[in-house]
DOSEVEX-344683 format. One line per field, with one value per residue (C-alpha): residue in one letter; x, y, z. Coordinates in Angstrom, 1 decimal, decimal comma. Each point is the difference from the previous one (the first is absolute). Layout:
REM DOSEVEX-344683
res: c(a:...);
east: c(X:...);
north: c(Y:...);
up: c(Z:...);
This chain:
REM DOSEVEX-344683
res: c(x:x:x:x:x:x:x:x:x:x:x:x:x:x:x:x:x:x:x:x:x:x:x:x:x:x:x:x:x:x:x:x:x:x:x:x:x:x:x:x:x:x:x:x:x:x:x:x:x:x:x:x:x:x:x:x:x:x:x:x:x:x:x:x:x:x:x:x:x:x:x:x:x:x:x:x:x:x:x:x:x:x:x:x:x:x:x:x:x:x:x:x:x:x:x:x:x:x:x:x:x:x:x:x:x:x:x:x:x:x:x:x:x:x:x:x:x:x:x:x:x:x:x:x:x:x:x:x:x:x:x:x:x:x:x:x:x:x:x:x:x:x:x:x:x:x:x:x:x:x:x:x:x:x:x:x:x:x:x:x:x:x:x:x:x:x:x:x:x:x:x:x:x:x:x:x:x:x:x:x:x:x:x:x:x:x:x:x:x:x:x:x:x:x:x:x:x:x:x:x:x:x:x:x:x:x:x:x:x:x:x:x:x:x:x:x:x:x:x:x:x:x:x:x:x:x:x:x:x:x:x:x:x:x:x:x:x:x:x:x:x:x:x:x:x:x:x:x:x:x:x:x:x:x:x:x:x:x:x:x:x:x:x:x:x:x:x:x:x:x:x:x:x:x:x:x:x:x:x:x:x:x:x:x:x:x:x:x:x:x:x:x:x:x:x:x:x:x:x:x:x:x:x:x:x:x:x:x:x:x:x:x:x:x:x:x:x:x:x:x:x:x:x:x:x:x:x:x:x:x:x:x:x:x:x:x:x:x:x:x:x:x:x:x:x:x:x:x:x:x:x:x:x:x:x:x:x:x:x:x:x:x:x:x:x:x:x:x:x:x:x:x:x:x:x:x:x:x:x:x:x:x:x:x:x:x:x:x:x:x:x:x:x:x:x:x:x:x:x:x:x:x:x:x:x:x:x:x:x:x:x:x:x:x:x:x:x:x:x:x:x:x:x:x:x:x:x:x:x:x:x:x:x:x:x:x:x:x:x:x:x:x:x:x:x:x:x:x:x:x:x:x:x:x:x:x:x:x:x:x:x:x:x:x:x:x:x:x:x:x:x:x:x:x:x:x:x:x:x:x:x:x:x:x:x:x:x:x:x:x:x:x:x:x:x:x:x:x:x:x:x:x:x:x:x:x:x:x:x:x:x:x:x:x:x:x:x:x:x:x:x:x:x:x:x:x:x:x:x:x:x:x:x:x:x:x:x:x:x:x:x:x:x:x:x:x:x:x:x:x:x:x:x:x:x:x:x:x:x:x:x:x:x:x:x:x:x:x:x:x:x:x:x:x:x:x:x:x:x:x:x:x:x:x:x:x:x:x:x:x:x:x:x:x:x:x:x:x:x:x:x:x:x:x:x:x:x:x:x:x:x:x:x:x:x:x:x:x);
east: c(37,7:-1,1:-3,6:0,8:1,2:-2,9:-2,2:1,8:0,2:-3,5:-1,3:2,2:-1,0:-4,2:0,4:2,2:-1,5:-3,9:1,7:1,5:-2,9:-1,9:2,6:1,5:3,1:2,7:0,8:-3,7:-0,2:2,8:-1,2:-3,6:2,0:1,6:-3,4:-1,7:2,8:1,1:-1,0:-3,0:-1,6:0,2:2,9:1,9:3,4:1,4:2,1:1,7:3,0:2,2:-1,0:0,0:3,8:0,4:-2,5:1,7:2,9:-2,2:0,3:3,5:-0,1:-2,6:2,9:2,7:-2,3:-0,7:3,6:0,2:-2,3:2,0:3,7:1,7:-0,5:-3,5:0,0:2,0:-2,7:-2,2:2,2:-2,4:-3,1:1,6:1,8:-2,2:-4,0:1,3:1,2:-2,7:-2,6:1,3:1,6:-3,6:-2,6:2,1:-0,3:-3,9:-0,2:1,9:-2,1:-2,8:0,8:1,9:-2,2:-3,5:0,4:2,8:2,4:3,1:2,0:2,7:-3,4:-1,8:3,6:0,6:-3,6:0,5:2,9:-1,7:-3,1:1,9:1,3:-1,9:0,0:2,6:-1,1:-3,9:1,0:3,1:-2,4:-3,2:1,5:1,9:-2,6:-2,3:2,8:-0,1:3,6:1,6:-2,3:0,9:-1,7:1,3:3,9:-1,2:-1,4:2,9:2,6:-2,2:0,1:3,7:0,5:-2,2:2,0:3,4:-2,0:-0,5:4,0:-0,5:-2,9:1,4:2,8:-2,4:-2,3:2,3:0,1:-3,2:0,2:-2,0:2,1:3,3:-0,4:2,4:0,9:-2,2:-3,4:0,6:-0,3:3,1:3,4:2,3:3,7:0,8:-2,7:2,7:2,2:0,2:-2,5:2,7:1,8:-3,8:-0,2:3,9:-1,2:-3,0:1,6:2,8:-3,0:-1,8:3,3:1,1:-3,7:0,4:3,5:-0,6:-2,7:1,9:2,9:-0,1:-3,6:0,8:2,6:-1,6:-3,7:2,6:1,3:-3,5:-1,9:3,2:-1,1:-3,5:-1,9:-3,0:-0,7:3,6:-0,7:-3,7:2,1:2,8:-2,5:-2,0:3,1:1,2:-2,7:-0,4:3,6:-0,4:-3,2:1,4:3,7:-2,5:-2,1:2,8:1,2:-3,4:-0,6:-3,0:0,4:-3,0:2,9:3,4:-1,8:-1,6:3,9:0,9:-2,7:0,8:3,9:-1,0:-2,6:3,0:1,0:-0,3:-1,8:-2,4:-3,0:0,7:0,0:-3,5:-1,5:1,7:-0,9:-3,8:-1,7:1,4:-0,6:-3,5:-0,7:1,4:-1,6:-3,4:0,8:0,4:-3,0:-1,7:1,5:-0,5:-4,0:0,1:1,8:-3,4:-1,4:-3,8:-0,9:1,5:-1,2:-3,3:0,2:1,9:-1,6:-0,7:3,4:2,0:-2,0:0,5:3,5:-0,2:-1,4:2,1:3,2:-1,1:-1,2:2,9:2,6:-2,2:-0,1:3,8:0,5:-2,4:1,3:3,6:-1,3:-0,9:3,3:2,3:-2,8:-0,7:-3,2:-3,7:-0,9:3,3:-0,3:-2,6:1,3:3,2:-1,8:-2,6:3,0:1,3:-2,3:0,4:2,2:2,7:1,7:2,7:-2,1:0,0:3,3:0,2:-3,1:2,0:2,8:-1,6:-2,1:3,1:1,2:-3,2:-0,5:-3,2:-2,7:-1,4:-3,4:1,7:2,1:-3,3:-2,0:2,9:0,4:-3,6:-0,3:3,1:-1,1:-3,5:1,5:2,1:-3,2:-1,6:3,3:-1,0:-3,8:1,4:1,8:-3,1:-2,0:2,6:-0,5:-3,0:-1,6:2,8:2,3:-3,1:-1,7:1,2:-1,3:-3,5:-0,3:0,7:-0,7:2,0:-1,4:-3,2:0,5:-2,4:2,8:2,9:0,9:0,5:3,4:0,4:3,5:1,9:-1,0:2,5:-0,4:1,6:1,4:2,5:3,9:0,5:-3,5:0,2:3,3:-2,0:-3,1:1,9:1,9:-2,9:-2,5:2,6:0,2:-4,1:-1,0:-3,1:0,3:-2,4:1,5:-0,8:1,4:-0,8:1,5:-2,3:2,3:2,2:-3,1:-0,8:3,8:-0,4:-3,1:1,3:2,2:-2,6:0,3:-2,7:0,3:-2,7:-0,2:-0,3:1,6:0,9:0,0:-4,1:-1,3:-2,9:2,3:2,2:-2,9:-0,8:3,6:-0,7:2,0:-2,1:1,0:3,4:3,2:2,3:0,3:2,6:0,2:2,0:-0,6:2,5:-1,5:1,0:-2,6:-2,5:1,7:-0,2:-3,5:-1,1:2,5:-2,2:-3,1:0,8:1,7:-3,3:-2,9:2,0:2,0:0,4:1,2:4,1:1,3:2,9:0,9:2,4:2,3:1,0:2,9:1,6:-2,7:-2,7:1,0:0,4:-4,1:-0,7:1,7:-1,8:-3,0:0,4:0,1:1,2:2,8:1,1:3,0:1,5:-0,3:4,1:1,5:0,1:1,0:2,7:1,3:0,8:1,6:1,9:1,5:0,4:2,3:2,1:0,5:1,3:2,1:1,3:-1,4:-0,9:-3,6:-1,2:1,6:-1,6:-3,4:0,4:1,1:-3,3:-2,1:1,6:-0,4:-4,1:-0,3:1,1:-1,8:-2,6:0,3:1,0:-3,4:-2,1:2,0:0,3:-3,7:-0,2:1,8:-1,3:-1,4:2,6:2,9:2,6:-0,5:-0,2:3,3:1,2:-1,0:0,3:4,2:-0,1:-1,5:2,4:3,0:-1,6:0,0:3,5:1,3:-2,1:0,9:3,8:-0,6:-1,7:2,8:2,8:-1,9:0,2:3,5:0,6:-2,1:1,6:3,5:-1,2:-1,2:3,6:1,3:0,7:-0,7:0,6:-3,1:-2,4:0,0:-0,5:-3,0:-1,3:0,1:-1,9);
north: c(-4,0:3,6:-1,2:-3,9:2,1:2,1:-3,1:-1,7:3,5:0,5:-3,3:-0,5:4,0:-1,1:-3,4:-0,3:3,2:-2,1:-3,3:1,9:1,7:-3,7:-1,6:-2,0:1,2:1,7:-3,6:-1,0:3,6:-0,8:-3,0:1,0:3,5:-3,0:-2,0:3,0:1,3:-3,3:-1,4:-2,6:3,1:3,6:-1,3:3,3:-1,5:-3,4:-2,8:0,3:-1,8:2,5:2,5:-2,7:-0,3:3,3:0,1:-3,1:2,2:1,8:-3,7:0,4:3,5:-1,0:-3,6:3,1:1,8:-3,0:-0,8:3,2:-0,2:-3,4:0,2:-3,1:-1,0:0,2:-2,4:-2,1:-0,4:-0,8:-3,0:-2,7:1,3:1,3:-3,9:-2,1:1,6:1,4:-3,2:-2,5:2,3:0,0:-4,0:-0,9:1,8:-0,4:-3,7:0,0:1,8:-2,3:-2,4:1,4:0,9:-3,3:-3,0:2,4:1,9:-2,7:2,6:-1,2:0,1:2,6:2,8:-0,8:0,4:3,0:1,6:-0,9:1,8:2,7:-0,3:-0,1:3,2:2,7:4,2:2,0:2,9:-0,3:-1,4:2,4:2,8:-1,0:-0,8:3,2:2,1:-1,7:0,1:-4,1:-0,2:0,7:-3,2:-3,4:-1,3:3,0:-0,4:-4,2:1,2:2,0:-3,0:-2,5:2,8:0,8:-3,6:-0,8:3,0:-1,9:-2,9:1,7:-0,7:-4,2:0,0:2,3:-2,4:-3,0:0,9:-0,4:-3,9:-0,2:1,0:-1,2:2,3:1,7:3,6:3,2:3,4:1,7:-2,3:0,1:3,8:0,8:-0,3:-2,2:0,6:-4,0:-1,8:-1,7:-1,2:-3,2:0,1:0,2:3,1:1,5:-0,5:1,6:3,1:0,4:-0,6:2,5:2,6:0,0:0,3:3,1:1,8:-0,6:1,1:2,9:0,9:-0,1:1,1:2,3:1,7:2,2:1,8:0,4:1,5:2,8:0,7:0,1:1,8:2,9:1,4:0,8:-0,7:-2,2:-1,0:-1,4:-1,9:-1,8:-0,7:-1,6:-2,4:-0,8:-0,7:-2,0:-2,5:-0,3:-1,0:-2,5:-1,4:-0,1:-1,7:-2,8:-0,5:0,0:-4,1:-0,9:1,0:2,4:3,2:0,6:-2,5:2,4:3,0:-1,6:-1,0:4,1:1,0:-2,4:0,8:4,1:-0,2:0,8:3,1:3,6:0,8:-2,9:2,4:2,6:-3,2:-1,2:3,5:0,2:-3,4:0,1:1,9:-1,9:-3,4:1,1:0,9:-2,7:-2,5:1,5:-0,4:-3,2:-0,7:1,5:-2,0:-2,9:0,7:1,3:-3,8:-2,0:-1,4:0,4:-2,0:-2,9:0,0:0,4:-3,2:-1,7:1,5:-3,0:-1,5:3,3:0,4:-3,8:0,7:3,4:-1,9:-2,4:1,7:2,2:-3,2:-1,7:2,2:2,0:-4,0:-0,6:3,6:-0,5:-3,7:1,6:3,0:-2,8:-1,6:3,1:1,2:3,1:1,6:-0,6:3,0:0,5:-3,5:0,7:3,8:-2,3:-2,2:2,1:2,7:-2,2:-2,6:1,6:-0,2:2,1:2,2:-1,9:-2,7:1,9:0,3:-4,1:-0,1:2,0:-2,2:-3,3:1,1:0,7:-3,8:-1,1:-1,9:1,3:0,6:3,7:-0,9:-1,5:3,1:2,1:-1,2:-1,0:4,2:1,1:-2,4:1,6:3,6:-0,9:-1,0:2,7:2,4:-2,3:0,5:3,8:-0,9:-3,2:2,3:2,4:-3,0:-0,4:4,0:0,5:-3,0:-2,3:2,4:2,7:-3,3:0,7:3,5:-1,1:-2,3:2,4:4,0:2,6:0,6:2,3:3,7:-1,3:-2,5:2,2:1,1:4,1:1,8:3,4:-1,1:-1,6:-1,6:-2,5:-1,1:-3,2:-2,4:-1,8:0,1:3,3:1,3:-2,4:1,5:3,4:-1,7:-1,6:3,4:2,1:-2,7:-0,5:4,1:-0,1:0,7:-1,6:-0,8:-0,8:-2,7:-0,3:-3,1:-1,4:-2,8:-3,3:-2,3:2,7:0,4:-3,1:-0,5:2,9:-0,6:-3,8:2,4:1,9:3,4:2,0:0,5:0,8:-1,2:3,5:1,7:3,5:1,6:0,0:3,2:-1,7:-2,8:2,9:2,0:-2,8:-0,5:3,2:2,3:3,0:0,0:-1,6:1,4:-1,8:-2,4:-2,5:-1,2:-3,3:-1,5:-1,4:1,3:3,3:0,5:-0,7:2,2:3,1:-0,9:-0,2:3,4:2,1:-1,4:1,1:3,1:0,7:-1,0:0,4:3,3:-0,2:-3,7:-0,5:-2,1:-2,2:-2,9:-2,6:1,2:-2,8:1,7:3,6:0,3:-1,0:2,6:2,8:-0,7:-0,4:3,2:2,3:-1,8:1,9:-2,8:1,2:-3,1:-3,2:-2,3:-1,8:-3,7:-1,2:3,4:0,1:-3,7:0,8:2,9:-1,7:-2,9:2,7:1,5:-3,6:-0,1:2,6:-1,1:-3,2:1,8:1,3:3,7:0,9:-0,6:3,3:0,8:-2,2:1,1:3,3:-0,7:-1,7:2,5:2,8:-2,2:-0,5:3,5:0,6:-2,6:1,1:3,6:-1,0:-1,6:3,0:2,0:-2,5:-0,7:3,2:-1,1:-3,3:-0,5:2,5:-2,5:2,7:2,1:-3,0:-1,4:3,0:0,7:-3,6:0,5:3,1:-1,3:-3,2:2,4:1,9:-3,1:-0,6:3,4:0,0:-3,6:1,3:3,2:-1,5:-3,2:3,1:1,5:-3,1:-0,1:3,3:-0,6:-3,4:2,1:2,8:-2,8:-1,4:3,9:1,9:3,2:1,9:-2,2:0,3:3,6:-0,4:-2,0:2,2:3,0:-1,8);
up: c(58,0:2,3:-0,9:1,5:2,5:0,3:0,3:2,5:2,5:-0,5:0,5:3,5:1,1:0,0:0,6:3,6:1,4:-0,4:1,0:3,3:1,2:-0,8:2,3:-2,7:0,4:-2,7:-1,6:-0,7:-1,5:-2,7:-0,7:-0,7:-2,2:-2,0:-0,7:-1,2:-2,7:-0,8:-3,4:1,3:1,7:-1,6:-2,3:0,5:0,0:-1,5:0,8:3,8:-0,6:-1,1:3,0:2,7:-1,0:1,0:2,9:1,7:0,5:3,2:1,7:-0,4:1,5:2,7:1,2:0,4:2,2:1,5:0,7:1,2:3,0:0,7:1,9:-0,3:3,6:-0,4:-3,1:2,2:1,7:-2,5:-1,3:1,8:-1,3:-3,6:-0,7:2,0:-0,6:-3,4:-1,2:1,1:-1,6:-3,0:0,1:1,5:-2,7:-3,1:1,0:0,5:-3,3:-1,6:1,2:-1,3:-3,3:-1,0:1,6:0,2:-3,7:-0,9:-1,6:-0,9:3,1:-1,4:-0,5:3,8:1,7:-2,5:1,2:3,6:0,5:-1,1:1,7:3,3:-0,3:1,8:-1,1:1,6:-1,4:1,1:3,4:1,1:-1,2:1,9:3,1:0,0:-1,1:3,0:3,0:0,3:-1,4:3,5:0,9:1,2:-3,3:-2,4:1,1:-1,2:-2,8:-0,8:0,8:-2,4:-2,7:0,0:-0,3:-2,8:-1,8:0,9:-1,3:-3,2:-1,0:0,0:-1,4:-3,4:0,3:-0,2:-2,3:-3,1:1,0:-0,2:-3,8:-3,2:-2,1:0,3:1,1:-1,2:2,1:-2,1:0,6:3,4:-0,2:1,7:-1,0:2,3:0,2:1,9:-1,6:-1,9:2,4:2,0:3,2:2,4:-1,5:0,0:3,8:0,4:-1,7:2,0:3,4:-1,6:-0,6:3,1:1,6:-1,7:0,3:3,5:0,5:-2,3:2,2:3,1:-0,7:-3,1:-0,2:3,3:-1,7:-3,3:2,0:1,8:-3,4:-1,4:3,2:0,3:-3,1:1,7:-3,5:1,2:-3,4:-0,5:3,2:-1,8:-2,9:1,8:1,9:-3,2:-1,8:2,8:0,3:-4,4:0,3:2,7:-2,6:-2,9:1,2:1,7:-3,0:-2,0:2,3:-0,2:3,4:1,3:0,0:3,0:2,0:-0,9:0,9:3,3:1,3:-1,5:2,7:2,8:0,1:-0,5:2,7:2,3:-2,0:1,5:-3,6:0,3:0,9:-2,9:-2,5:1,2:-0,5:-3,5:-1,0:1,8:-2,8:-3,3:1,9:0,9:-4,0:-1,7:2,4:-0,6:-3,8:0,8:1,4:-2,6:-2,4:2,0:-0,3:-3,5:-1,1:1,2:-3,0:0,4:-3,3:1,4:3,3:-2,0:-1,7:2,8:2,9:2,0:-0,1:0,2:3,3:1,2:-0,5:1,9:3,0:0,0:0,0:2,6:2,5:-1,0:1,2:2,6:1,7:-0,2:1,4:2,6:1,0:0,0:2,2:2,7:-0,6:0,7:2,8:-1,5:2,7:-0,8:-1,9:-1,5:-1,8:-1,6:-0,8:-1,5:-1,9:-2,0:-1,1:-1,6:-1,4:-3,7:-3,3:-0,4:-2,8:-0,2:-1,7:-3,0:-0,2:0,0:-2,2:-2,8:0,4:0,1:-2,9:-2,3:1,7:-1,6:3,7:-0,1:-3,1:-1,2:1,5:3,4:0,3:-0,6:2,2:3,2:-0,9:0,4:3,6:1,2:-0,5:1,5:3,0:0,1:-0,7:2,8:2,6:1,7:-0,2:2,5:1,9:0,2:1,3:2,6:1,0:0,2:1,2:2,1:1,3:1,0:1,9:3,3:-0,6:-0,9:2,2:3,1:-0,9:1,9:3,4:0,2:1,6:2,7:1,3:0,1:3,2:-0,3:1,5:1,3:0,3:-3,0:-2,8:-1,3:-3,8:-1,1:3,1:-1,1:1,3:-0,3:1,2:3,1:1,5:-0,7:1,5:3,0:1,2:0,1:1,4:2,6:0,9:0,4:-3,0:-1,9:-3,6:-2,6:-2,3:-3,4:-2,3:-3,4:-0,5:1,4:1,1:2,1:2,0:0,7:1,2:2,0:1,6:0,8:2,6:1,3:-1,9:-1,2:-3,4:-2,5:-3,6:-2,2:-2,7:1,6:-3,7:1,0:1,7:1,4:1,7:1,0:1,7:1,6:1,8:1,4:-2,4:0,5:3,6:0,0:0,6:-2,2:-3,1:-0,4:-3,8:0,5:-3,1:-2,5:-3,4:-0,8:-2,4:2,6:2,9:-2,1:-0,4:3,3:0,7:-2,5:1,4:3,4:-1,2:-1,6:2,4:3,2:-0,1:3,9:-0,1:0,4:-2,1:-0,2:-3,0:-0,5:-2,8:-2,3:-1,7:-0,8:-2,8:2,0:3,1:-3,1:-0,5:3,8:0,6:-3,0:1,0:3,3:2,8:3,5:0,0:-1,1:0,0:-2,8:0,7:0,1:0,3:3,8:0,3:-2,9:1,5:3,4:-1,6:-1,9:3,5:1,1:-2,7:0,7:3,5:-1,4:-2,0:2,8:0,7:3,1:0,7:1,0:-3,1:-2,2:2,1:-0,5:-4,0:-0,3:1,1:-1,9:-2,8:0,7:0,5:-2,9:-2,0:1,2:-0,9:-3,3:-0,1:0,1:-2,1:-2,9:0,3:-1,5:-3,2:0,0:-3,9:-1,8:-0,6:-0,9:3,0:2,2:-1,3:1,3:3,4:0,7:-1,0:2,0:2,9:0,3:-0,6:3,3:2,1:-1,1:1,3:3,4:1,1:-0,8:1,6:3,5:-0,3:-0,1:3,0:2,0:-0,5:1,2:2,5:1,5:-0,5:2,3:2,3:0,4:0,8:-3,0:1,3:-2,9:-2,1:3,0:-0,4:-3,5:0,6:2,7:-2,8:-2,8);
């Protein structure tokens, strides 16, 4: 078992790093690990089935992370897009499979509905993965994506319930694998007990897990924490495949209903690093399961069939990409992420195969085109990154040096709403700025109104020169990445030591780097508008409003203090925890102290004599 182990480590440790640096991407890295150590390459381990029972379990993990990220009012959202995308997509190409399969290959009808269902089923695990590892997830076509995947995974409960009547042969617990506590009972008391448990999971998760994490984090043993959350979603698992339900579902509803919890963050960073290693053990065993000797001798119809899945279902998601009006590029970012099989195929395939709805060799070979089109699915995606979504960048290159207009003023870097206000202010005091923006079709907007606006990357030293940085007096970093702020802030830092400097802070963490990176100021994006909604609040809440004014700004001040000193401690957890308690217990006592103050002070005013003096001495 350690030297399976040893295998599968050493396999993912030189393969992913190569496929990285390639620009394959993590999941193309796995699933090239798997191919080589599998047993039609180097044969170093055996049969997959076993381990991709285990590995699946990091799809389950990866749906509670998911669920996570997703409050209910945002899945609300979703509902259009999850029931009405989700659901012709999967109605739509299990239909044209069917087709296919029973009057082109004239199956019997109960094997092409069987292997359509399948077929129409894209991979969670490739597609969630991809799109988050590549920042399209946050995209018009990755939040579609996402909707048509978590309904194919609430999809996956019908279909398990109408596979067995599709049946050549009467099927047990035990050769379906999996040992099913309702499987006996009449269809309707099935469907009682699994409305029953989704209820409970999420009323357990609303109303019972917040008192169980404060039991679990007042003990202050981090480890006991990881377990907890482990053991939390393997309960939620094992209880839904228990009613024949999915487990990637339960734990997906766990996530969505805890994604309002105060301990929501501390469970993502716990569960991040086991879901990251089982999935790549899945992909691994998802390459490792391609049976070269048949592709061999079947080469030309394994690859037919390759093809024509992918067309297939990349021209249903394309046509329905029109129909919901998903943008131009986006469509086409919707429709190629997921024009693939999906794990969850092979889930069905085991079942159907103990159903005997479909033969050894059909099951074989509907296996090997599945994981080919999953092995296929990132080097899609690729296509899409490096040659569709880069097209607007080849087609126009970032503007030379010679055509940017130098500052000895201010050079402003990113113009978008926050850089404009920045940009209108000191353009209306005199100044002249020197504006530098990367994004295309900001520019053209921008330049539709008349501003001058060059199209750069500011991260560039030559572009930078060429603004006029050596002469300038100050740099304006309005961008909204906070990767590429720090970027430009160490370049300036570096090559411009004379050059002031202030950013755009995206959050607490990001003013911690800004700060040790040594910029002269910046301003965290909502903390200012926050802050005077906040004293707005008091006022309605009927304080006076110089009092809420002046509780404000004692509060900003010290915020902002706080900020420089916990910089400091920014990295050592422990010390952090600390200062940070300290520092909130120090806001406490002087908001108390000045509100005490005021009241004196408002006494004295109304001729108590004997306070005013009191005042007078301090």
């Amino acid at each position: 078992m350690l030297e399976m182990a040893v295998i599968y480590l050493a396999a993912a440790i030189v393969a992913v790093p190569i496929a990285k640096r390639l620009g394959l991407g993590s999941v193309l890295g796995y699933l090239i690990a798997g191919i080589l150590i599998g047993p039609f390459a180097f044969g170093l381990v055996g049969d997959q089935t076993d381990v991709m029972h285990f590995a699946e379990f990091g799809v389950v993990m990866m749906l509670f992370l998911v669920g996570l990220e997703l409050q209910p009012s945002r899945l609300w959202k979703l509902r259009h897009s999850i029931v009405g995308l989700g659901g012709l997509q999967v109605l739509i190409t299990s239909s044209l499979f069917f087709a296919v399969y029973y009057f082109g290959l004239s199956l019997r009808w109960e094997t092409a509905l069987a292997i359509g269902l399948m077929l129409a089923l894209s991979s969670t695990a490739i597609v969630l993965q991809t799109l988050t590892e590549k920042g399209w997830i946050k995209q018009e076509a990755g939040q579609n994506a996402f909707s048509v995947l978590l309904f194919q995974d609430i999809a996956i409960i019908p279909i398990l319930a109408l596979l067995p009547l599709l049946a050549f042969s009467d099927i047990t617990s035990a050769a379906s694998g999996h040992s099913n506590l309702v499987e006996h009972l009449p269809a309707y008391a099935q469907v009682i007990i699994a409305l029953v448990t989704i209820a409970t999971i999420i009323l357990a998760g609303k109303y019972i897990s917040a008192p169980l994490f404060r039991y679990i984090a007042e003990t202050r043993l981090r480890e006991l924490f990881t377990l907890f959350a482990l053991f939390l979603v393997i309960v939620i698992a094992v209880i839904m495949q228990k009613i024949g339900l999915s487990p990637a579902l339960g734990t997906f509803l766990a996530g969505v209903v805890l994604a309002e919890s105060e301990f929501r963050h501390e469970l993502e960073v716990d569960i991040e690093p086991f879901k990251g290693l089982l999935l790549g053990l899945f992909f691994i065993t998802v390459g490792a399961s391609i049976d070269f000797p048949l592709l061999m001798t079947q080469f030309t119809n394994v690859m037919l069939f390759v093809c024509g899945l992918i067309i297939i279902k990349a021209a249903v998601l394309y046509a329905l990409a029109i129909l919901f009006k998903i943008k131009s590029k986006q469509k086409l970012l919707f429709t190629l992420a997921l024009a693939q099989g999906g794990e969850f195929a092979f889930v069905l395939l085991s079942l159907t195969s103990s159903l005997s709805i479909l033969t050894l060799e059909q099951t074989k070979l509907t296996t090997l085109v599945v994981a080919i089109s999953m092995l296929m699915a990132p080097l899609l995606l690729m296509f899409y990154d490096k040659i569709i979504d880069r097209e607007d960048t080849a087609q126009r290159a970032f503007d030379s040096p010679e055509e940017i207009e130098a500052t000895k003023s201010v050079i402003i870097a990113g113009y978008g709403r926050f850089g404009q206000i920045i940009g209108r202010l000191l353009t209306a005091q005199g100044y002249h700025l020197s504006i530098l923006d990367h994004s295309p079709s900001q520019i053209e907007l921008l330049r539709r109104f008349g501003n001058k606006v060059f199209y750069g990357d500011a991260a560039r030293k030559d572009l930078l020169d060429a603004s006029g940085a050596n002469d300038a007096q100050l740099l304006v970093i309005a961008i909204d990445d906070a990767d590429k702020v720090l970027e430009i802030a160490e370049l300036a830092k570096k090559h411009y030591p004379h050059l002031k400097i202030v950013a755009r802070a995206i959050d607490r963490r990001h003013a911690f780097q800004l700060i040790n990176v040594g910029i002269d100021n910046f301003k965290r994006e909502t903390f200012d508008s926050a802050l005077s909604l906040g004293v707005d609040a008091l006022t309605l809440l009927g304080h006076d409003k110089e009092i809420s004014e002046r509780a404000g700004k004692i509060f900003a001040e010290h915020d902002n203090e706080s900020l420089i000193k916990l910089a400091k401690l920014w990295g050592d957890d422990y010390s952090y925890g600390v200062a940070v308690k300290q520092r909130t217990e120090d806001l406490k006592q002087v908001l108390l102290k000045d509100k005490e103050e005021q009241e004196k002070l408002n006494t004295c005013q109304k001729g108590d004599n004997s306070l005013c003096d009191e005042i007078t001495s301090q």
